[in-house]
N, C-alpha and C positions, 0 to 999 in steps of 0.2 A: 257780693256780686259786683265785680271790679272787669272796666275793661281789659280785654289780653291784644291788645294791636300784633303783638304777635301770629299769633293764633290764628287770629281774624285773617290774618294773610294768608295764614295755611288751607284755611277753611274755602278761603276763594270770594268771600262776600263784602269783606270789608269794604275798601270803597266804589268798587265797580255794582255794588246793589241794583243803584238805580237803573241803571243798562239793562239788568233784567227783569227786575220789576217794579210796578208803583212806589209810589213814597209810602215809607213805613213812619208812624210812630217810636215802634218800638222793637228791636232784634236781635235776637239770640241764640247761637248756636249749644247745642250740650248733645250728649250723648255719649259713648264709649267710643266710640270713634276718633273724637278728639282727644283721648287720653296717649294717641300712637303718634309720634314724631312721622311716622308716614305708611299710613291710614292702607290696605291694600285694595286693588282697585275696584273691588265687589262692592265695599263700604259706601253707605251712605250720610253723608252728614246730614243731624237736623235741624231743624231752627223752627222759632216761636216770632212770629209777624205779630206785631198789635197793630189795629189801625181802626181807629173814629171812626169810621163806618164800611163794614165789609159788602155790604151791597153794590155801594159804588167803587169800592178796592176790585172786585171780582169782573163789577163791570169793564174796567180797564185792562185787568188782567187776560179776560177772555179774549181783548182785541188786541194784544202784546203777544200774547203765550197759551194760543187755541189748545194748541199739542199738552198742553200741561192738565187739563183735564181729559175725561172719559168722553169717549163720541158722544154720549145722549147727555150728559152732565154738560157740556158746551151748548147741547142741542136745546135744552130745559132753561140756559140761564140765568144769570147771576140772584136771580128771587129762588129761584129751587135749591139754588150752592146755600144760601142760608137759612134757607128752612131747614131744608136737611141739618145743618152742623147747631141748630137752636132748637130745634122740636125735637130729633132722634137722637145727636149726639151732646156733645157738654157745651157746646156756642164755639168749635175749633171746628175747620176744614182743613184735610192736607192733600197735598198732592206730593204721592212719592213717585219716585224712581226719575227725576227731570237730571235728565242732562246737559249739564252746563262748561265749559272749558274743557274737556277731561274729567268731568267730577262729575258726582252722583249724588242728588241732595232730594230731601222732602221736605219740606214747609206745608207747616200749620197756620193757619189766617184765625186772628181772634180781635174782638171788639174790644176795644181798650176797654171801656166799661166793666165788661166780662173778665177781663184779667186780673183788673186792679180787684174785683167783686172777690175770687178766688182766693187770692194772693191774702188778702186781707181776713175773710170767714172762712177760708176752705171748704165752701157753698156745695162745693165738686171735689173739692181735693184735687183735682188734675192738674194745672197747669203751676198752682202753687207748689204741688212737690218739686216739680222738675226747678223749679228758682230757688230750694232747700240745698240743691247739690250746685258745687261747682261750676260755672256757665261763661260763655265768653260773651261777653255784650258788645252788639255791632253798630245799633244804634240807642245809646241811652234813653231815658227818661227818668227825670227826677223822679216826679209821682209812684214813678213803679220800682225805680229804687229806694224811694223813702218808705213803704207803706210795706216793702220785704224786707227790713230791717224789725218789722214787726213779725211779720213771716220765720223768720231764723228764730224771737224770740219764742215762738209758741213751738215751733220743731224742738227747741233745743227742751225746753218744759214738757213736753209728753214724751221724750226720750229719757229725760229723767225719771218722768214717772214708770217706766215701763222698766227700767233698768236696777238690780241691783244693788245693795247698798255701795260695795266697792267696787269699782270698775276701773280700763285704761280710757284713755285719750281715745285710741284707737276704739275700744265699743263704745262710747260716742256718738263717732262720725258714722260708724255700721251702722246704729240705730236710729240716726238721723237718716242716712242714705235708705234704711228699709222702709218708711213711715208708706211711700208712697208704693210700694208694692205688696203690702199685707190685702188680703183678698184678691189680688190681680190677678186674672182670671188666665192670662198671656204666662202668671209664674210656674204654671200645672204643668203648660206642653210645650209653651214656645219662646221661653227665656233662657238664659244663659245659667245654670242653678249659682253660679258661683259673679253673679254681676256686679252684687254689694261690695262681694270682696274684692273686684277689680276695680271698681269706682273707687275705693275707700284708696286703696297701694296704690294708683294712679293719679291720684291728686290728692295725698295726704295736707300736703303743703297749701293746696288753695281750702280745705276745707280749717285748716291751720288760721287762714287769713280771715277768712267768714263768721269762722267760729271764737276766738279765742279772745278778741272782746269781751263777748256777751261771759263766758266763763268767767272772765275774772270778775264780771259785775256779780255775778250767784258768789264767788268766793268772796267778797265784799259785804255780800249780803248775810253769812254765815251760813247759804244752804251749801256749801260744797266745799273740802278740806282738800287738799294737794299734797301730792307727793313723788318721788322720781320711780318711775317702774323701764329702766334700761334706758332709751332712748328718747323715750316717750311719760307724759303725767300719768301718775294714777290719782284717782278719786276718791274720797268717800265723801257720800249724801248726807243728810240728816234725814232721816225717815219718820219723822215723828210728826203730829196731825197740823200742828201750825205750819212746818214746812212742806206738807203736802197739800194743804188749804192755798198757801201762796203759790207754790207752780200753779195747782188746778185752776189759780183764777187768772193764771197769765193766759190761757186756752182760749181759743176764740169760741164765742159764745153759740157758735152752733154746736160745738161739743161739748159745752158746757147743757145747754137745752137738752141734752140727751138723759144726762145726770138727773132732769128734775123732773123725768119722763116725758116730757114734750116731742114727739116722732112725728108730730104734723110736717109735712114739707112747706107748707103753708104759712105755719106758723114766724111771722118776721119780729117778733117782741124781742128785746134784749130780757134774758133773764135777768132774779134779781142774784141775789150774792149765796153760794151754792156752801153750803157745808160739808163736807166728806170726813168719813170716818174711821178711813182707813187709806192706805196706798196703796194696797191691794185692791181694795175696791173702788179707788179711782182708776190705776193700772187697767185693770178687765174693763171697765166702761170706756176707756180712749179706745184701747183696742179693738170693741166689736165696735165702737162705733165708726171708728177707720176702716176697716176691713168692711164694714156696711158699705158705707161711702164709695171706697175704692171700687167693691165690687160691682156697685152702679155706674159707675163712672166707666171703668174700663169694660164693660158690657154693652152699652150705649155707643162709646166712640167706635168699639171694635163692628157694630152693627153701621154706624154712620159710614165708616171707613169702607166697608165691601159695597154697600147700597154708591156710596160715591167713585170707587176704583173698577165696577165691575168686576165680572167673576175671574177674568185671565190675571188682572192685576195684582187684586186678593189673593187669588191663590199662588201668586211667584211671591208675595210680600210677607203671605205666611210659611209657604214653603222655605224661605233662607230664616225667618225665625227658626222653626223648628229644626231644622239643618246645625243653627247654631245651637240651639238645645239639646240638640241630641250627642255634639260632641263633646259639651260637655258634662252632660252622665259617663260618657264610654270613654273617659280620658282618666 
């Protein structure tokens, strides 16, 4: 997760931020959108705001940028903007469709607290996937860039597990990029089927730079053997219990708790040190327990999101989803 100043200029937020909004901690644009040299005008870019306390972020925000929320969501007040996005949704508000310069952006508002929380346990899985993939960073933060370098290593370790014994480069960075939409509830009707695969061709190269550290630390370590497959590595794992013990315990320990049947949400104890007896049967336990996750997650914010955009809103934000899903099925 490296800044792109580039990027950031195309995106429009780079350093005129402040002009339109509060001070941010922490910002980041990602999406497919930015994968296009020039984005068409429908497009919307999105970005992830961190900020120390969104109570008082929203409070300002409402007296900056009324238009940017819903008549009664303005009318309710920056205490209702965050109940709603901490009680109903995952601790994220967005406001989409704001127009700015020319440009068409939605931003997400989250509580540092809250991100760094994700990014670190995948408590939600939500906001920590989207820092798994490719991202242009607008406004840095050490903290939340040192604690996703932890982040990369646990995607990169349940992608292993899930994967394989021999594989490319490229299934990889697919199954890194998929983690965060197995159960997504938006992958049924209102996704693009083929998203992984345009994220993955679209920024092979930065997830090259993300990733190919931590690679050669597992090749180092003797869980992973290399080889040339055309343009691209191929792989082979070791699949045998010592080196599926070692990924399984790089996992952060909420998925690890699943393993040792612990489903309490309640439950905040670090587990102790989890034995597995197979890769197979660590592989099925990441996966339902991702796909659990996921599915809560993206049920919640999608309920957060219509309760906060209204119903007109909602339905043009899911009508251009499905719009784009539907073309490509019939493509």
């Amino acid at each position: 997760m490296r800044p792109a100043e580039e990027a950031a200029r195309a995106a429009g937020l780079a350093g005129p931020l402040g002009e339109l909004l509060p001070p941010v901690d922490f910002c980041c644009a990602y999406g497919s959108t930015l994968l296009h040299a020039r984005p068409d005008a429908s497009s919307m870019v999105d970005y992830i705001l961190g900020v120390p306390d969104p109570l008082q972020w929203h409070s300002e925000n409402l007296e900056r940028n009324p238009a940017h929320y819903s008549g009664w969501m303005a009318r309710f007040g920056p205490g209702a903007i965050t109940r709603l996005a901490d009680n109903i949704g995952v601790g994220v508000y967005f406001n989409p469709f704001v127009e700015w310069r020319g440009k068409r952006i939605k931003y997400g508002v989250v509580r540092m607290k809250d991100l760094a929380m994700d990014v670190l346990t995948w408590d939600r899985f939500y906001l920590s996937g989207r820092l798994q993939k490719p991202v242009h960073v607008l406004v840095d933060n050490w903290d939340i860039r040192k604690i996703n370098t932890i982040n990369l290593k646990m995607a990169t370790s349940v992608s292993l597990l899930l994967l394989p014994a021999e594989f490319t480069e490229y299934d990889l960075y697919a199954q890194i990029c998929s983690l965060s939409y197995m159960g997504d509830l938006r992958m049924l009707f209102a996704e693009d089927k083929n998203k992984v695969k345009k994220i993955v061709e679209g920024s092979f190269l930065s997830f090259q730079s993300m990733y190919r550290p931590l690679i050669q630390e597992y090749i180092a370590e003797g869980l992973l053997k290399t080889s040339s497959y055309g343009q691209q590595k191929a792989f082979h794992q070791d699949c045998g219990a010592s080196a599926t013990n070692e990924l399984f315990s790089y996992l952060p320990w909420t998925i690890q708790r699943r393993m040792q049947g612990r489903f309490a949400s309640n439950c905040k104890e670090m587990p102790t040190r989890t034995v597995v007896s197979s890769k197979d049967g660590a592989a099925t336990c990441v996966r339902k327990a991702l796909r659990r996750r996921v599915m809560v997650s993206s049920a919640r914010q999608a309920v957060s999101g219509l309760l906060a955009s209204g119903g007109a809103v909602a339905a043009r934000y899911l009508g251009k989803k499905i719009s784009k899903a539907w073309k490509s099925r019939t493509v």
